[in-house]
Backbone as JSON Lines, residues from 0, in Angstrom:
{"i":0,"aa":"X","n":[12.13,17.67,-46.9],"ca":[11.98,16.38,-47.54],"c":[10.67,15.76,-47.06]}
{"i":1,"aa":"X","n":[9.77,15.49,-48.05],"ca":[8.35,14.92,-47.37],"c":[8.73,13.32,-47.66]}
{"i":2,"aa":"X","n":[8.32,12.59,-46.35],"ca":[8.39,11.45,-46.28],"c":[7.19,10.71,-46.3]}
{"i":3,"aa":"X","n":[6.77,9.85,-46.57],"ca":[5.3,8.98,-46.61],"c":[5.14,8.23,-45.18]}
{"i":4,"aa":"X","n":[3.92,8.48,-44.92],"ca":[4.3,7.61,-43.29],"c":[3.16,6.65,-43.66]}
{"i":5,"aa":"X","n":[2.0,6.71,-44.41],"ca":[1.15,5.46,-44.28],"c":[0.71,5.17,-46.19]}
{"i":6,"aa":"X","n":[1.68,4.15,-46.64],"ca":[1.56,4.68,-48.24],"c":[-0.06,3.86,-48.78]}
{"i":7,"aa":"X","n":[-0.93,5.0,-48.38],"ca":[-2.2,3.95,-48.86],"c":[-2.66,3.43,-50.66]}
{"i":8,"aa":"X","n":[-1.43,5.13,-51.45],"ca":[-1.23,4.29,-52.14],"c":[-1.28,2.93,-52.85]}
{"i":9,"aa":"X","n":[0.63,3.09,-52.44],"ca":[0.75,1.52,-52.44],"c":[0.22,0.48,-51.78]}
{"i":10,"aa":"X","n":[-0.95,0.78,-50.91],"ca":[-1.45,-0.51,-50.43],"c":[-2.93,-0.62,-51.02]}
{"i":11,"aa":"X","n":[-3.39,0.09,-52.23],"ca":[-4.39,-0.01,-52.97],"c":[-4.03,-0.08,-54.14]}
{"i":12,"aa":"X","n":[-2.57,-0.17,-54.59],"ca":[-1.99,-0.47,-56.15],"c":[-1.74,-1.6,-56.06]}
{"i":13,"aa":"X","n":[-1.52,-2.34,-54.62],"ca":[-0.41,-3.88,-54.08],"c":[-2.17,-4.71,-53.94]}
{"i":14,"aa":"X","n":[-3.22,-4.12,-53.69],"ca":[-4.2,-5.02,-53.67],"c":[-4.85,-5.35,-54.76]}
{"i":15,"aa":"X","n":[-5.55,-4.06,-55.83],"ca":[-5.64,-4.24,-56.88],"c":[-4.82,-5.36,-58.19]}
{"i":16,"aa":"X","n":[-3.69,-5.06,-57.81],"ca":[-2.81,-5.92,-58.71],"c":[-3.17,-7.28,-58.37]}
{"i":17,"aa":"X","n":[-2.97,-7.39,-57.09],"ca":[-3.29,-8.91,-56.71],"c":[-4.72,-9.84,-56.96]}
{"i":18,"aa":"X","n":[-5.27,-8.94,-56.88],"ca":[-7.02,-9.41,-57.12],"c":[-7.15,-9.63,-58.9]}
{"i":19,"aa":"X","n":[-6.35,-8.65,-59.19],"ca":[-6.56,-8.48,-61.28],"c":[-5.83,-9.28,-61.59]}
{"i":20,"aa":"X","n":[-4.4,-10.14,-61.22],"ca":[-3.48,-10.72,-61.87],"c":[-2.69,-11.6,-61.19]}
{"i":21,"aa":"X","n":[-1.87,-12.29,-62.17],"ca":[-1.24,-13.13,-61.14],"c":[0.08,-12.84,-60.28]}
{"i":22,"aa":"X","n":[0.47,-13.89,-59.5],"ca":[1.34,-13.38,-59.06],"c":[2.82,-13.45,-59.7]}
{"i":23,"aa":"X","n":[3.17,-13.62,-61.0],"ca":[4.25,-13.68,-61.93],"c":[4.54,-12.04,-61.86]}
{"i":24,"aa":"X","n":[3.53,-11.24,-62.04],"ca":[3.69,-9.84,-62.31],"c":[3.44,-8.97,-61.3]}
{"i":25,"aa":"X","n":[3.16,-9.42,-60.31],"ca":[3.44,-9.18,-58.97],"c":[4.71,-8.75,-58.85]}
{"i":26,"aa":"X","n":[5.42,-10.21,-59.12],"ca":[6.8,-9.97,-58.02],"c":[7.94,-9.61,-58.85]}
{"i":27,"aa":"X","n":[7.15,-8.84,-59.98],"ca":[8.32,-8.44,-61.16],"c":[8.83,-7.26,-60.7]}
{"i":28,"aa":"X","n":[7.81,-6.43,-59.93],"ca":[7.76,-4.86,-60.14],"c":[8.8,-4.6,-58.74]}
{"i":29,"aa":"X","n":[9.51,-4.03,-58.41],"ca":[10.13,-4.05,-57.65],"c":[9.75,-3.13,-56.29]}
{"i":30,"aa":"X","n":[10.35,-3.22,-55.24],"ca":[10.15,-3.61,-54.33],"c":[10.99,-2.17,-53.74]}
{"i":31,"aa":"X","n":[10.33,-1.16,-52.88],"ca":[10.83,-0.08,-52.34],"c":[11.58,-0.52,-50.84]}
{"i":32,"aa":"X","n":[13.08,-0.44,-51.31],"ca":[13.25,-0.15,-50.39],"c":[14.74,0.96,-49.76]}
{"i":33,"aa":"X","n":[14.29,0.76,-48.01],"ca":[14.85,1.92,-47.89],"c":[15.89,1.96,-46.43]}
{"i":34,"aa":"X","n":[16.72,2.78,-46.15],"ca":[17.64,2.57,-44.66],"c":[17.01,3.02,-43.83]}
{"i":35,"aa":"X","n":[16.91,2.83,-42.62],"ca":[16.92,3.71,-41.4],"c":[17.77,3.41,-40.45]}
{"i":36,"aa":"X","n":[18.7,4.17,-40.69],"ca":[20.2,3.52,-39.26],"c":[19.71,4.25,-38.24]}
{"i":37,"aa":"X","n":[20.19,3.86,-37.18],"ca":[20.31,4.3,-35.55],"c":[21.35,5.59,-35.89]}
{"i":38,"aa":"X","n":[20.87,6.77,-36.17],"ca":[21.65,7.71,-35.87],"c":[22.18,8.1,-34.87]}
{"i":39,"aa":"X","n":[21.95,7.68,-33.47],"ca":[22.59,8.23,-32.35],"c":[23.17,6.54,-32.28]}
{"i":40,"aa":"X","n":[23.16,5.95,-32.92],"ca":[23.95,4.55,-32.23],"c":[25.36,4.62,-32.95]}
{"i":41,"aa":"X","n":[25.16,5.14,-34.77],"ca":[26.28,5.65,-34.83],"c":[27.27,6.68,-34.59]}
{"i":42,"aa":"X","n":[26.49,7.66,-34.28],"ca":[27.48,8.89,-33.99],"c":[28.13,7.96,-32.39]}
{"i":43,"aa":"X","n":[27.3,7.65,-31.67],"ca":[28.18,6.89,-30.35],"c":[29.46,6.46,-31.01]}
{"i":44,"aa":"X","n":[29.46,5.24,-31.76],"ca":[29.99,4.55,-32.28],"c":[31.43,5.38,-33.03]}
{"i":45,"aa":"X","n":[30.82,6.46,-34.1],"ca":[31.98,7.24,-34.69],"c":[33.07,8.39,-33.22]}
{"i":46,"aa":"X","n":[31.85,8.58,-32.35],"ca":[32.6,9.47,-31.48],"c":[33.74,8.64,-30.55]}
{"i":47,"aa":"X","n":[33.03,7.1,-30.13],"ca":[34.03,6.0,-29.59],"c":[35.35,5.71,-29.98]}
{"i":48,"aa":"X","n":[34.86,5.51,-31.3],"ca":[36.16,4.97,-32.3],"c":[37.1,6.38,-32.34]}
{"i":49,"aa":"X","n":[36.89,7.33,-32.29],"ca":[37.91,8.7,-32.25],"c":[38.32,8.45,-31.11]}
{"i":50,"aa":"X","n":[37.79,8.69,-29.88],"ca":[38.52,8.46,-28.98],"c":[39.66,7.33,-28.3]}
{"i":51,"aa":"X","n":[39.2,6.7,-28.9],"ca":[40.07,5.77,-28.6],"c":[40.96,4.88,-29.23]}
{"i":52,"aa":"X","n":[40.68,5.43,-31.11],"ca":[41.59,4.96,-31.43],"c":[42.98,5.46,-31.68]}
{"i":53,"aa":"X","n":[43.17,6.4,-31.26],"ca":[44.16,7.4,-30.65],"c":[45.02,6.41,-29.75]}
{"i":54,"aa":"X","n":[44.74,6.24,-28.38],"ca":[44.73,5.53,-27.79],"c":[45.55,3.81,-27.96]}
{"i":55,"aa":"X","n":[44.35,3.54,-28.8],"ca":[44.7,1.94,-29.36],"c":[45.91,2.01,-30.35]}
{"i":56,"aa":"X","n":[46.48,2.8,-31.14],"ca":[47.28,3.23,-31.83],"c":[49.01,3.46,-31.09]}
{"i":57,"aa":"X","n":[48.57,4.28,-30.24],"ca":[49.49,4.42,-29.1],"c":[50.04,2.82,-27.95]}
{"i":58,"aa":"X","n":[48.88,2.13,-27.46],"ca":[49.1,0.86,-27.18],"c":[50.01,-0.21,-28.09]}
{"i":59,"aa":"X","n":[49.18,0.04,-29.64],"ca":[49.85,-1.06,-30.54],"c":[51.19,-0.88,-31.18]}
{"i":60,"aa":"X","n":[51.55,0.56,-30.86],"ca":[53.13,1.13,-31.14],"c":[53.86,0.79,-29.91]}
{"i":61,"aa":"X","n":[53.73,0.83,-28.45],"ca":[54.28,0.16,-27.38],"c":[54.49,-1.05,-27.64]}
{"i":62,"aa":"X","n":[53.09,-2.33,-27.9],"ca":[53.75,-2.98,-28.34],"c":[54.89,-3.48,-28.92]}
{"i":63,"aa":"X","n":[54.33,-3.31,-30.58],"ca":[55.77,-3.6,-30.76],"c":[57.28,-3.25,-30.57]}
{"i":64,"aa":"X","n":[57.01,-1.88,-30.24],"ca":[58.47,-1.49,-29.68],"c":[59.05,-2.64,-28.34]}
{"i":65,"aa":"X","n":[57.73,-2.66,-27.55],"ca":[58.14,-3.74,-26.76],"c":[59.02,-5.42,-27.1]}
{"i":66,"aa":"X","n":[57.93,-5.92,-28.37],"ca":[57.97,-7.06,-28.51],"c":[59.51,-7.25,-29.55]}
{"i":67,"aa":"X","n":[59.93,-5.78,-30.15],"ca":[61.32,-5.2,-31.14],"c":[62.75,-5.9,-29.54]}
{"i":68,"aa":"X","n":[61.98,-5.28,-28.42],"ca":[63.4,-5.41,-27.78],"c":[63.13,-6.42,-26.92]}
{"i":69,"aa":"X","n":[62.34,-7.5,-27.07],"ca":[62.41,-8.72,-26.79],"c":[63.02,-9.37,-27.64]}
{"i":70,"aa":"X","n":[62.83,-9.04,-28.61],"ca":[63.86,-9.97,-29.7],"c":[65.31,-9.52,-29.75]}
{"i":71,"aa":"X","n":[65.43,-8.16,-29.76],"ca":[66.41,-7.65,-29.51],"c":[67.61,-8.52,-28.73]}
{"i":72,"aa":"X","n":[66.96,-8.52,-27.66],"ca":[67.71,-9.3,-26.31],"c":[67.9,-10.47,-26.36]}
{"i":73,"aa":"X","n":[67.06,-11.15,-26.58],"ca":[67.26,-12.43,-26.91],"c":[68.1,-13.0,-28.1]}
{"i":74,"aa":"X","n":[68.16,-12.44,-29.33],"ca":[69.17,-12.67,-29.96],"c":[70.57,-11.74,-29.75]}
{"i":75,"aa":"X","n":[70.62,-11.54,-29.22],"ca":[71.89,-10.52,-28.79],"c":[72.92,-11.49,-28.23]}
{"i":76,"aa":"X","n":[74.26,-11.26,-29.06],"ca":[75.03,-12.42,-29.05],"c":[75.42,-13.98,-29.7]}
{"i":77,"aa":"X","n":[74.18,-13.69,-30.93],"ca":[74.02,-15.29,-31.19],"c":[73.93,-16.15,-30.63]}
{"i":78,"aa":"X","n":[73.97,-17.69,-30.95],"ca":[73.51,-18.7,-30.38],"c":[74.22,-19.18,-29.0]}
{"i":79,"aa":"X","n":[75.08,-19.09,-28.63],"ca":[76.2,-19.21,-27.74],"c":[75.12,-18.16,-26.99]}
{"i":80,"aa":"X","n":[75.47,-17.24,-27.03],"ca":[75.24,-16.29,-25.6],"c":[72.99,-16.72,-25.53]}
{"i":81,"aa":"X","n":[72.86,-17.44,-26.26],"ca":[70.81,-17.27,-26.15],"c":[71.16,-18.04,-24.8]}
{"i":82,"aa":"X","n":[72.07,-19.2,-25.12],"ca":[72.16,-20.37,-24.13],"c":[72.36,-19.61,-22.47]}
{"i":83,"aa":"X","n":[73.03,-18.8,-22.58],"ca":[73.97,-18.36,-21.57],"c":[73.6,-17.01,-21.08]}
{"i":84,"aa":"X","n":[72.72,-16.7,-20.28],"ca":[71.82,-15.47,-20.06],"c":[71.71,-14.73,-18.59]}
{"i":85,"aa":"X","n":[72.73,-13.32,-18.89],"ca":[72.92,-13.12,-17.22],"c":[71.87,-12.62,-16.78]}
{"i":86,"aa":"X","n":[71.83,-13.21,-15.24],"ca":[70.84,-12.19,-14.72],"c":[70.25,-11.09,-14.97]}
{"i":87,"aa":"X","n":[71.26,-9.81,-14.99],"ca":[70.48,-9.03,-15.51],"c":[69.6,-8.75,-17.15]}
{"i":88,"aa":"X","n":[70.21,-9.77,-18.3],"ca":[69.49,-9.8,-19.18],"c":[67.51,-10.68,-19.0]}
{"i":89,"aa":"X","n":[67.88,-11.45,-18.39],"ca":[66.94,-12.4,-17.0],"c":[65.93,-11.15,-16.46]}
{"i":90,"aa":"X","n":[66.41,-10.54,-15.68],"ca":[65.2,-9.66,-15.54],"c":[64.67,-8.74,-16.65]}
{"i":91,"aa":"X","n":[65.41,-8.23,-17.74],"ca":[65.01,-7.42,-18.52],"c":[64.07,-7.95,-19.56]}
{"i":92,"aa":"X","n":[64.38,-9.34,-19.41],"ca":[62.84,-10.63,-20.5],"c":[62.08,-10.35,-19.88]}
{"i":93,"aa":"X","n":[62.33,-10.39,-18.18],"ca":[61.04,-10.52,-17.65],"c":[60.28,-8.85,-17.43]}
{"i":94,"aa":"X","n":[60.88,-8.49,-17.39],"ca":[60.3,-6.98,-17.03],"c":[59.37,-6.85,-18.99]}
{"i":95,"aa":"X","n":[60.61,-6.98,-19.92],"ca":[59.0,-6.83,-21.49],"c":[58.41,-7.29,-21.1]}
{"i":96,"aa":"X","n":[58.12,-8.75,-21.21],"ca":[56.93,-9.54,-20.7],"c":[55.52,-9.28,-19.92]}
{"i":97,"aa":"X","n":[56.08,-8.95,-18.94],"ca":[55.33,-7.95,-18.09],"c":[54.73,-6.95,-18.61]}
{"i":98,"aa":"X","n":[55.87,-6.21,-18.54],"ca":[54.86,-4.57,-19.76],"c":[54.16,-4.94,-20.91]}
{"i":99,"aa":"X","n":[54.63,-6.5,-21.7],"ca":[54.08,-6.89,-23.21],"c":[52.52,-6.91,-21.91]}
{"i":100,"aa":"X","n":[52.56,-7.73,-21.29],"ca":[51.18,-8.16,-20.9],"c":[50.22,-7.02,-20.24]}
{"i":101,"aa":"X","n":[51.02,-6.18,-19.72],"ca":[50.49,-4.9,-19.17],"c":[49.09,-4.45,-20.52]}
{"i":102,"aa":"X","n":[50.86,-4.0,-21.46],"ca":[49.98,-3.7,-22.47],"c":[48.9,-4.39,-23.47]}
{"i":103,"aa":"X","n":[49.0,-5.58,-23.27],"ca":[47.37,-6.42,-24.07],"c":[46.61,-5.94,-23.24]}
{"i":104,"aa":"X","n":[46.74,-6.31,-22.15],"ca":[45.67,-6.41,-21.26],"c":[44.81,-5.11,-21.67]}
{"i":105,"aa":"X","n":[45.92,-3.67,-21.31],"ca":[45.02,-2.28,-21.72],"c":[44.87,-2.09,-22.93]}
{"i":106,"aa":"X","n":[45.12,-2.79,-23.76],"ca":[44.38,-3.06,-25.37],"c":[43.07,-3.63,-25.43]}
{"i":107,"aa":"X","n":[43.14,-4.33,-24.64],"ca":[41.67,-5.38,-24.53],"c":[40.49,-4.37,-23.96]}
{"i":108,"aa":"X","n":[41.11,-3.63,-23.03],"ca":[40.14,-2.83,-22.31],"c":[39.85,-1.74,-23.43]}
{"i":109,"aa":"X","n":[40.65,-1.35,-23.75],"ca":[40.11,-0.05,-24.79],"c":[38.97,-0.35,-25.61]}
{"i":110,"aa":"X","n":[39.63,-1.78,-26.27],"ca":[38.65,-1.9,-27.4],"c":[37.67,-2.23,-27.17]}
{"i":111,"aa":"X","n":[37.0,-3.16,-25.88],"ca":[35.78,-3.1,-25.06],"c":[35.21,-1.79,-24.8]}
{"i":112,"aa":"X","n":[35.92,-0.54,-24.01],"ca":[35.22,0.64,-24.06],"c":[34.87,1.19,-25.11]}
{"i":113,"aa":"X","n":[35.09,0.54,-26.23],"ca":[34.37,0.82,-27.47],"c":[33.07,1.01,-28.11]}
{"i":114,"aa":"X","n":[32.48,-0.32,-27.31],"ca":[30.68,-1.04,-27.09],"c":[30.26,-0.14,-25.46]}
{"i":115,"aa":"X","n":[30.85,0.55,-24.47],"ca":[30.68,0.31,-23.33],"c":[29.25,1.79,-23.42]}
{"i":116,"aa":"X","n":[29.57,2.71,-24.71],"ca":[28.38,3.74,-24.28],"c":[27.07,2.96,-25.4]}
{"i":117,"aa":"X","n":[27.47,2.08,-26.55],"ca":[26.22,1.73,-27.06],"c":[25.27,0.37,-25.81]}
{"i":118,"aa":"X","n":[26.39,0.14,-25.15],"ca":[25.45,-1.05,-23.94],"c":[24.45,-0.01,-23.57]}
{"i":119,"aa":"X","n":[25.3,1.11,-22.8],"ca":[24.81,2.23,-21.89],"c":[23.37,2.51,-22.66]}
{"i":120,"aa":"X","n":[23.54,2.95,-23.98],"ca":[21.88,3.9,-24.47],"c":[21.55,2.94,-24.85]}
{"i":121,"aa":"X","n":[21.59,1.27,-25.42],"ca":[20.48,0.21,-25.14],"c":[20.32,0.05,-23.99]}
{"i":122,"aa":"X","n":[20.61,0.07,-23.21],"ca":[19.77,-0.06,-21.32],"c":[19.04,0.8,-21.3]}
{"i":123,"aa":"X","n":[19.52,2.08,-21.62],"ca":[18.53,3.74,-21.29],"c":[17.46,3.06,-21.91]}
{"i":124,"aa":"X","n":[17.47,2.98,-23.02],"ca":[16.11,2.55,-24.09],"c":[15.48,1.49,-23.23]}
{"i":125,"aa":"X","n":[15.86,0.38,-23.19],"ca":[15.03,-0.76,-22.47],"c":[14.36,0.06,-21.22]}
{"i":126,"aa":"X","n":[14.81,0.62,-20.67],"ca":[14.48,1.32,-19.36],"c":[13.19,2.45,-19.86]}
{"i":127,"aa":"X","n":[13.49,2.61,-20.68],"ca":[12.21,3.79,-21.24],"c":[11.31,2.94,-21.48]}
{"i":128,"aa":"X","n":[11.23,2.49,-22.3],"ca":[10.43,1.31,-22.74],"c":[9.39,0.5,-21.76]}
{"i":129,"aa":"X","n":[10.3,-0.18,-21.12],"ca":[9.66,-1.19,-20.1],"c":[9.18,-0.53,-18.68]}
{"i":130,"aa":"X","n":[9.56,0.52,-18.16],"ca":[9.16,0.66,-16.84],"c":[8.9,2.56,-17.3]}
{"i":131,"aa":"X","n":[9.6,3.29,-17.44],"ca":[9.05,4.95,-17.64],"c":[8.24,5.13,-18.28]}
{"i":132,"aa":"X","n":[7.73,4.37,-19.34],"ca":[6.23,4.43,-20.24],"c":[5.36,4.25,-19.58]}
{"i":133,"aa":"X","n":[5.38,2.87,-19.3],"ca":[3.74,2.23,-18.63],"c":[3.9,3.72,-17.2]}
{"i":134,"aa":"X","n":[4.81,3.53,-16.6],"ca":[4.44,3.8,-15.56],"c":[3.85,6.07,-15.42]}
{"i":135,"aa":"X","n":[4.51,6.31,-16.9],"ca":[3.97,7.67,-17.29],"c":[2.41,7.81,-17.94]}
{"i":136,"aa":"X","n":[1.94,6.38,-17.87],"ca":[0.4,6.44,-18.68],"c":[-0.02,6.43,-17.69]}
{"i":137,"aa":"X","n":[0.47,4.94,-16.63],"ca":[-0.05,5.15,-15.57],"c":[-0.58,6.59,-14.83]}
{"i":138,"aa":"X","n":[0.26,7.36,-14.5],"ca":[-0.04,8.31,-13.74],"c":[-0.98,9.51,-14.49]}
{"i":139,"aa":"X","n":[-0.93,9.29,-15.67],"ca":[-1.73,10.32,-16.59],"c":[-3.42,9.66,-16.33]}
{"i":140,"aa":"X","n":[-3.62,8.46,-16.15],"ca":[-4.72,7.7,-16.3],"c":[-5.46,8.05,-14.97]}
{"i":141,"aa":"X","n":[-4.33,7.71,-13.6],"ca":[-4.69,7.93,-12.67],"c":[-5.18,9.78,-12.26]}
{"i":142,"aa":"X","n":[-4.76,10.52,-12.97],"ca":[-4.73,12.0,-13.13],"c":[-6.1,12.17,-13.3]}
{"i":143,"aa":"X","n":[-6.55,11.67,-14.81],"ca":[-7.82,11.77,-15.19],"c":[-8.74,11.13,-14.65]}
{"i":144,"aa":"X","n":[-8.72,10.15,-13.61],"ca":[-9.62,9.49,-13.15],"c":[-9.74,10.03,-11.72]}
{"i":145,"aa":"X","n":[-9.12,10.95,-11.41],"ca":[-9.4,12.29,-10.44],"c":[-9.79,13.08,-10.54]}
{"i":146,"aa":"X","n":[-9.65,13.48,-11.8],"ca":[-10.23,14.94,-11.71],"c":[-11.77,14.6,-12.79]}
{"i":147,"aa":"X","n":[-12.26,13.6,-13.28],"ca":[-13.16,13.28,-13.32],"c":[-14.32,12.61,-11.99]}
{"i":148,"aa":"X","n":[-13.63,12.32,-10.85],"ca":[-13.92,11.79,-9.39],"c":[-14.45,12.93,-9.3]}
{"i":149,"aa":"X","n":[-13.52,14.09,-9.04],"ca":[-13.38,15.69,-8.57],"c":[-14.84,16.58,-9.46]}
{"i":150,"aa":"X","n":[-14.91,16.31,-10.7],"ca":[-15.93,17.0,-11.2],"c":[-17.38,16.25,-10.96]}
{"i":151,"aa":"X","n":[-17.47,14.96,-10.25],"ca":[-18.71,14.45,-10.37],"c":[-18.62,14.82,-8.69]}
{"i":152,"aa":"X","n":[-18.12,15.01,-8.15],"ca":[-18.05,15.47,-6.32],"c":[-18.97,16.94,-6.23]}
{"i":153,"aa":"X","n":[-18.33,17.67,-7.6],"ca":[-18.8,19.06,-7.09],"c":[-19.94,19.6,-8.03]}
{"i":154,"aa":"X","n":[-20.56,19.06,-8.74],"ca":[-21.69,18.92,-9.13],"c":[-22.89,19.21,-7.65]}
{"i":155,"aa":"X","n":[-23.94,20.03,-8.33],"ca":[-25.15,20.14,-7.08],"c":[-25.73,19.38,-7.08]}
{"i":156,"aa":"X","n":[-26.4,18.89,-6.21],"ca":[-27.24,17.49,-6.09],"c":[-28.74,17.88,-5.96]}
{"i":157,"aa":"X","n":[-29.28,17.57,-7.44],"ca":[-30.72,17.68,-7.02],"c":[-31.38,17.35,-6.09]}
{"i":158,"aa":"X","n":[-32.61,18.18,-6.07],"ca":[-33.65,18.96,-5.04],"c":[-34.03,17.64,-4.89]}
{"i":159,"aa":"X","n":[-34.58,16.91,-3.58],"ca":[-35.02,15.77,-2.85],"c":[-37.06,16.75,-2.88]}
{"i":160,"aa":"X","n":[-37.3,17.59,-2.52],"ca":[-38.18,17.72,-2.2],"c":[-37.91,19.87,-2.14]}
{"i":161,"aa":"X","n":[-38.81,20.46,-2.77],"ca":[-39.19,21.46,-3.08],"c":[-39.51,22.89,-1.5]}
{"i":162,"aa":"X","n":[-38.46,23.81,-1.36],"ca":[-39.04,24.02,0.01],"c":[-40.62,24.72,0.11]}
{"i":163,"aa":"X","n":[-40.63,25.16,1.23],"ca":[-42.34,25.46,1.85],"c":[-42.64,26.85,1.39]}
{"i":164,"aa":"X","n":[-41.65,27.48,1.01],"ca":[-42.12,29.05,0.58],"c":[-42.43,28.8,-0.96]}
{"i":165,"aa":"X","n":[-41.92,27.93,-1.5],"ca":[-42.44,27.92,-3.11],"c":[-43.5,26.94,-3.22]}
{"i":166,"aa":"X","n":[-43.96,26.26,-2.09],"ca":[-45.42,25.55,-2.52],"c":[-46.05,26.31,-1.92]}
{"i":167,"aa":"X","n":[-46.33,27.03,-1.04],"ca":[-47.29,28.26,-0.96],"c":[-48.19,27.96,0.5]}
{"i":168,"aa":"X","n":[-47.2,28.07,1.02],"ca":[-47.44,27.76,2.44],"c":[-48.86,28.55,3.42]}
{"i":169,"aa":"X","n":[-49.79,27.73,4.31],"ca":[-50.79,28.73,4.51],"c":[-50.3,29.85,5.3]}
């Protein structure tokens, strides 16, 4: 697939037009355009969401099974017995509860580890960017400004003065 990387073209059809005519017929002609997604931001993204929505699926079926035998219990007996609640039904509210909250809580986390590898390769990037670039020109700069040091070092240094056997000594 050949792609255009500098359309000089269109930037000598987009000037011409403008100089010959107005701008009514300018902004008739339409206007190229085109996607470029983050291909590695989505595959992160599609590979995230597999993993874990497995996972999140499994959480949100605990749930409600959980939140099924909270109600369960609590209406168990009709109105008379809601009032009237033995101990051991007493701990068994409190024990769902618990696990209900267990389980948000590790719902919440999943779906955060969702974003947690696209944070990861925007940092990598910022990190390339801001400090492994400069500091890879750097050392290329400093490279060449050695071994240009190095080639003006070993250069011969012209003759100051001619010796005595070639001016013709008496």
């Amino acid at each position: 697939m050949i792609r255009a990387l500098a359309s000089n073209g269109d930037l000598v059809q987009n000037a011409l037009d403008n100089l010959a005519g107005s701008n009514d017929l300018i902004s008739v002609r339409g206007r190229a355009s085109y996607r470029r997604p983050f291909e590695r931001v989505e595959k992160l993204q599609r590979a995230a969401q597999d993993r874990f929505r497995v996972k999140e699926q499994e959480l949100e079926q605990q749930l409600r099974d959980t939140e099924d035998k909270l109600t369960a219990l609590r209406s168990k007996g009709g109105k008379q017995a809601s009032l009237i609640i033995t101990p051991e039904q007493e701990r068994e509210i409190e024990h769902f509860q618990t696990e209900k909250l267990r389980i948000r809580k590790e719902l919440r986390a999943v779906r955060a580890g969702l974003d947690a590898d696209i944070e990861r390769l925007g940092t990598e990037l910022k990190l390339l960017n801001i400090v492994v670039a400069p500091l890879l020109f750097t050392a290329v700069a400093l490279l060449v400004a050695a071994w240009r040091r190095g080639r003006r070092g070993a250069r011969p240094a012209p003759a100051a003065s001619e010796p005595e056997a070639v001016r013709g000594a008496p």
